[in-house]
C-alpha positions as CSV (number, residue, x, y, z in Angstrom):
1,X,0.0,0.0,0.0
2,X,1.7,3.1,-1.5
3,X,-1.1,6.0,-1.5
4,X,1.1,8.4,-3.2
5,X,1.8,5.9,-6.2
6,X,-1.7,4.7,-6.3
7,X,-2.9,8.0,-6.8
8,X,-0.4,8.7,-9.5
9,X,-1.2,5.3,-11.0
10,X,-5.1,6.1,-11.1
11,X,-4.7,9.4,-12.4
12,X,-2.5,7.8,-15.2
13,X,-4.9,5.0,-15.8
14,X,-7.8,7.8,-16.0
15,X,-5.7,9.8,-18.4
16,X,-5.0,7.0,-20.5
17,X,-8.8,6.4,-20.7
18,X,-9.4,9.9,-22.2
19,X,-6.3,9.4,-24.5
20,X,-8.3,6.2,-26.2
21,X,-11.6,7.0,-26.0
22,X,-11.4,10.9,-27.0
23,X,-8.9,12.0,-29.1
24,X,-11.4,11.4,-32.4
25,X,-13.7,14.3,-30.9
26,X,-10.8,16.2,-29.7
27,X,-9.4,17.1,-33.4
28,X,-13.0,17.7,-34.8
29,X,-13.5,20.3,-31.6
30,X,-10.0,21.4,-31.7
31,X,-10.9,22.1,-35.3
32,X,-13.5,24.2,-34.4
33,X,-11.7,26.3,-31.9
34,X,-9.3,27.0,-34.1
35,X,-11.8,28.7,-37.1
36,X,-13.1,30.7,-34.0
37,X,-10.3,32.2,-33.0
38,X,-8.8,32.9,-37.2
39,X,-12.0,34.8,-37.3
40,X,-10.9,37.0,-34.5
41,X,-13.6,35.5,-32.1
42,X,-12.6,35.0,-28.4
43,X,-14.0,31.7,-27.2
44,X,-15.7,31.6,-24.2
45,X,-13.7,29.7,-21.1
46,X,-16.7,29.3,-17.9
47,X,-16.4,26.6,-15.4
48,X,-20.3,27.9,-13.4
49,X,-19.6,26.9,-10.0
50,X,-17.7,25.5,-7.2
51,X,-14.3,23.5,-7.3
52,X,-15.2,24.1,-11.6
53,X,-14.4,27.8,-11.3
54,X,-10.6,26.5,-11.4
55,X,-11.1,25.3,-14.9
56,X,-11.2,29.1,-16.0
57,X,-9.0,30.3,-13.6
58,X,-6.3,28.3,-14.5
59,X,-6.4,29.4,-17.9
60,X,-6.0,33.6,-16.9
61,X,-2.7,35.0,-18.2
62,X,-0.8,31.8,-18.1
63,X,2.6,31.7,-19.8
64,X,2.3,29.5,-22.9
65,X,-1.5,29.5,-23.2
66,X,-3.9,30.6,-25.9
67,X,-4.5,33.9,-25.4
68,X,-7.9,34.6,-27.5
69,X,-9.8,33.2,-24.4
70,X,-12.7,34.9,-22.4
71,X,-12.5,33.2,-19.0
72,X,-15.7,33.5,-17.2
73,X,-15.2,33.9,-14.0
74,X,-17.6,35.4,-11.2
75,X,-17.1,35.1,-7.2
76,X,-20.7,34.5,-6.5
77,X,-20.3,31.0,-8.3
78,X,-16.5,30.3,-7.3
79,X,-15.2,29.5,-3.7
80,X,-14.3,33.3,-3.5
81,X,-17.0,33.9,-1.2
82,X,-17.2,30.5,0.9
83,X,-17.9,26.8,-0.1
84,X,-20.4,26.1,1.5
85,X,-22.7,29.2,0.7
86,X,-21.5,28.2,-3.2
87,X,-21.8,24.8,-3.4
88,X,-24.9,24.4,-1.3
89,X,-26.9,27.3,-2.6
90,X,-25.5,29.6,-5.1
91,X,-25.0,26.8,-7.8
92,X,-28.5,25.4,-7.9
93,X,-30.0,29.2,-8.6
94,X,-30.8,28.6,-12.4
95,X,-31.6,32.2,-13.1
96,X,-28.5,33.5,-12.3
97,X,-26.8,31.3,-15.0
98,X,-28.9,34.0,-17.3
99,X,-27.4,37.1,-16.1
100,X,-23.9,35.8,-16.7
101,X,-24.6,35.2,-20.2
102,X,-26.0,38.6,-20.4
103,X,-23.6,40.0,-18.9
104,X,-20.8,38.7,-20.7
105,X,-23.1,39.2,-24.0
106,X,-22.6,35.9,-26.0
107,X,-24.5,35.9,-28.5
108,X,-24.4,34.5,-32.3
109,X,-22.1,32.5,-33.6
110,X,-19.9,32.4,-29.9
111,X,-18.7,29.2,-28.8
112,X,-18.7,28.2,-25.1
113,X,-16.5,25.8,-23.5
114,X,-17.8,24.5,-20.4
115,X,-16.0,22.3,-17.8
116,X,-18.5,21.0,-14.9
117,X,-16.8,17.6,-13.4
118,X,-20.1,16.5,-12.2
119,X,-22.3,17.9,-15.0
120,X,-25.3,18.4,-12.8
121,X,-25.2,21.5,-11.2
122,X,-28.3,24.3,-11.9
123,X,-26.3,27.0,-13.2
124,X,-24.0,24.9,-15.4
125,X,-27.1,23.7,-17.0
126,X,-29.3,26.7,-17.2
127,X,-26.4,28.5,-18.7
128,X,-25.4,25.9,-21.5
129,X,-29.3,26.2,-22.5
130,X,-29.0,30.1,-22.4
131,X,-25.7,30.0,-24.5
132,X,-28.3,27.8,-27.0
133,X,-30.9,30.2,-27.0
134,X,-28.7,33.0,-27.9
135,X,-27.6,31.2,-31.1
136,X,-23.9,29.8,-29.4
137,X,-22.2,26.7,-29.9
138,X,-22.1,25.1,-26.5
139,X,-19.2,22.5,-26.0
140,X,-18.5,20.7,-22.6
141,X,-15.9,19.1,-20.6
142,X,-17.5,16.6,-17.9
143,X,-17.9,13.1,-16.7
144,X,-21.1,11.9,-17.8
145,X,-20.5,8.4,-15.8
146,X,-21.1,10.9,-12.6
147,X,-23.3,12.6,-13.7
148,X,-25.7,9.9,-14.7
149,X,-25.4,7.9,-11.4
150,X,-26.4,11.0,-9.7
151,X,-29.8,10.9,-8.0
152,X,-30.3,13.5,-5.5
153,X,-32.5,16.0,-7.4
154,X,-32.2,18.9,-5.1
155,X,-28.7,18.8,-6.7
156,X,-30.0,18.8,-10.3
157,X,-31.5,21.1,-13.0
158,X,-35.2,21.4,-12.8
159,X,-34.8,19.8,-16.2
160,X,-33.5,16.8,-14.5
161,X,-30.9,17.0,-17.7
162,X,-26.8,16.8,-17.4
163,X,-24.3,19.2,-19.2
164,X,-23.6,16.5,-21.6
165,X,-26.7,16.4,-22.9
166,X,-27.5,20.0,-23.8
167,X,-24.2,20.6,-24.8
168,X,-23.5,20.2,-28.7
169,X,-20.1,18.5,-28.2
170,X,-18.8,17.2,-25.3
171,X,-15.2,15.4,-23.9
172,X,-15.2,13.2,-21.6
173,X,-13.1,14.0,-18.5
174,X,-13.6,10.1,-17.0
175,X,-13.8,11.4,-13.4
176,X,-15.4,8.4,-11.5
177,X,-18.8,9.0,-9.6
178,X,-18.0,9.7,-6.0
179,X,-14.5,11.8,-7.1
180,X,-12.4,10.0,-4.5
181,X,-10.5,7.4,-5.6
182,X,-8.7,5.3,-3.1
183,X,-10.2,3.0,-0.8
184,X,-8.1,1.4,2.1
185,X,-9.2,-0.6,4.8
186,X,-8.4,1.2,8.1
187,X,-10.5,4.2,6.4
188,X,-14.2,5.0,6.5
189,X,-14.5,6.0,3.0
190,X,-12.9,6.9,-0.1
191,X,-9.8,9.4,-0.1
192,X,-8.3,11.5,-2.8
193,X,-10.6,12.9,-5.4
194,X,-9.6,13.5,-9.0
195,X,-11.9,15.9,-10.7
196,X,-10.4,19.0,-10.8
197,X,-7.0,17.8,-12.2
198,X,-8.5,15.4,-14.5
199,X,-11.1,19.0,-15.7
200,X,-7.4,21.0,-16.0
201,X,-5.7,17.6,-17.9
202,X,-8.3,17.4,-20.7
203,X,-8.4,21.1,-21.4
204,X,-4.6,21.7,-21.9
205,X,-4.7,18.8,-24.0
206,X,-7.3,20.5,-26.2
207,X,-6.3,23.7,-26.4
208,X,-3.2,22.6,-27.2
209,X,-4.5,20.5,-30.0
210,X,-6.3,23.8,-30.6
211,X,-3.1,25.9,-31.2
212,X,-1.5,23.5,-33.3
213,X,-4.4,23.4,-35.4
214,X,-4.4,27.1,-36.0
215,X,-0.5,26.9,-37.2
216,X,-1.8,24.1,-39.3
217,X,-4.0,26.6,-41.0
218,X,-1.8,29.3,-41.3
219,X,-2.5,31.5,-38.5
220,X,-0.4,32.5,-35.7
221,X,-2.0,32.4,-31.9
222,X,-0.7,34.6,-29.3
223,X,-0.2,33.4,-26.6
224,X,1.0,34.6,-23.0
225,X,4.5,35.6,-21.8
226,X,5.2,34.8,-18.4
227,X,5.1,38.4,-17.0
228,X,7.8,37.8,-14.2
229,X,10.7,38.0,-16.6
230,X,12.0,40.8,-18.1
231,X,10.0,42.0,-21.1
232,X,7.1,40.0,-20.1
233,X,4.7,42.6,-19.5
234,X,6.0,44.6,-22.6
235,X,5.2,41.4,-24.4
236,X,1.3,41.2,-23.5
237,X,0.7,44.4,-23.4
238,X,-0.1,45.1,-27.1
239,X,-2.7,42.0,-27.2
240,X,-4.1,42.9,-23.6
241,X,-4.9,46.6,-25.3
242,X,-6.9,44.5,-27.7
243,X,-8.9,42.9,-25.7
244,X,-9.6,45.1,-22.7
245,X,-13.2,45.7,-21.8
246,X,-14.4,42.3,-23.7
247,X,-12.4,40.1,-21.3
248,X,-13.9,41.0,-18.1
249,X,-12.0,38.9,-15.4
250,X,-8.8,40.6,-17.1
């Protein structure tokens, strides 16, 4: 019993499960990223509540990453303001998915790329079908194995519906139902859960696919300079001037 090298050795197994099951969606979607972004379109980054807020945080001014993003990202549905008051309340208000999206104006021909672990949660939902309504393309990163062996509806969308199935494509992330994943004997329940990394895992993987992509079709993505070294800030400066005002967590 090694938990540190089971850990590692699930996460790899998990990985390795995305790597075969996904990677025919993942150049179709990459594909799709990239015309968005070599028509000078942003695409939308939102990971609506909780422990999922990471999945556009992580993505903010990061050395090496795509820049043309528009992470979504508001406290009220984050663990800015306590995790308990989020997860327990704040997530499950399905109107306030709608004043996001207005907020952030998506509109016509925007795509969205959601990451929601669980794929359950009110707002998550509500706001993929108000991304729809407004004419966007609504793609999602989730684990519909969790989300489809979870029954307690005061969790769920009125709709009783998951992200995966409003969304118009979707990536599976392969996170397990119940998160945790080891299980040892002297302990009461399962330890060690593996959603967030596994949400972070299969978006670098896309976006990187997504970058390539737009080289492949002759464009050029700008991408961050790590702003601690000299120049850095020189360096983004130009692109951040560009996109001021339409990137609001900027």
């Amino acid at each position: 019993m090694e938990p540190f090298l089971d850990y590692l050795e699930t996460l790899k197994e998990l990985i390795d499960r995305v790597r075969d099951d996904e990677s025919p969606k993942v150049a179709e979607i990459a594909d799709l990223l990239a015309e968005q972004v070599l028509s000078g379109k942003l695409i939308y980054l939102w990971g609506p509540g909780g422990h999922s807020s990471i999945f556009s945080e992580d993505a903010m001014y990061r050395k090496g990453e795509l820049a043309a993003l528009c992470p979504i990202y508001d406290p009220n549905i984050s663990l800015s303001h306590g995790a308990a008051r989020e997860i327990n309340g704040m997530e499950r208000v399905e109107g306030f998915a709608r004043v996001v999206v207005e907020y952030h104006r998506i509109g016509p021909g925007d795509v969205v790329l959601f990451g929601s672990a669980y794929g359950i949660n009110p707002v998550a939902i509500q706001g993929a079908l108000e991304c729809k309504a407004k004419g966007a393309t609504v793609i999602a990163i989730t684990s519909p194995t969790f989300s489809d062996a979870s029954t307690y509806g005061g969790a769920r969308h009125s709709s009783g519906k998951s992200l995966y199935q409003v969304a118009d494509y979707y990536l599976d992330s392969k996170v397990p139902y119940g998160d945790a994943v080891l299980e040892y004997d002297m302990l009461e329940h399962k330890i060690s859960p593996v959603a967030t990394i596994m949400q972070a895992i299969v978006l670098k993987a896309l976006l990187a696919q997504t970058m390539v992509a737009i080289g492949k079709k002759g464009g050029n993505p700008f991408t961050w300079t790590n702003s601690l070294q000299a120049g850095g800030i020189e360096a983004n400066q130009e692109y951040i001037g560009r996109i001021w005002g339409k990137v609001k967590s900027m």
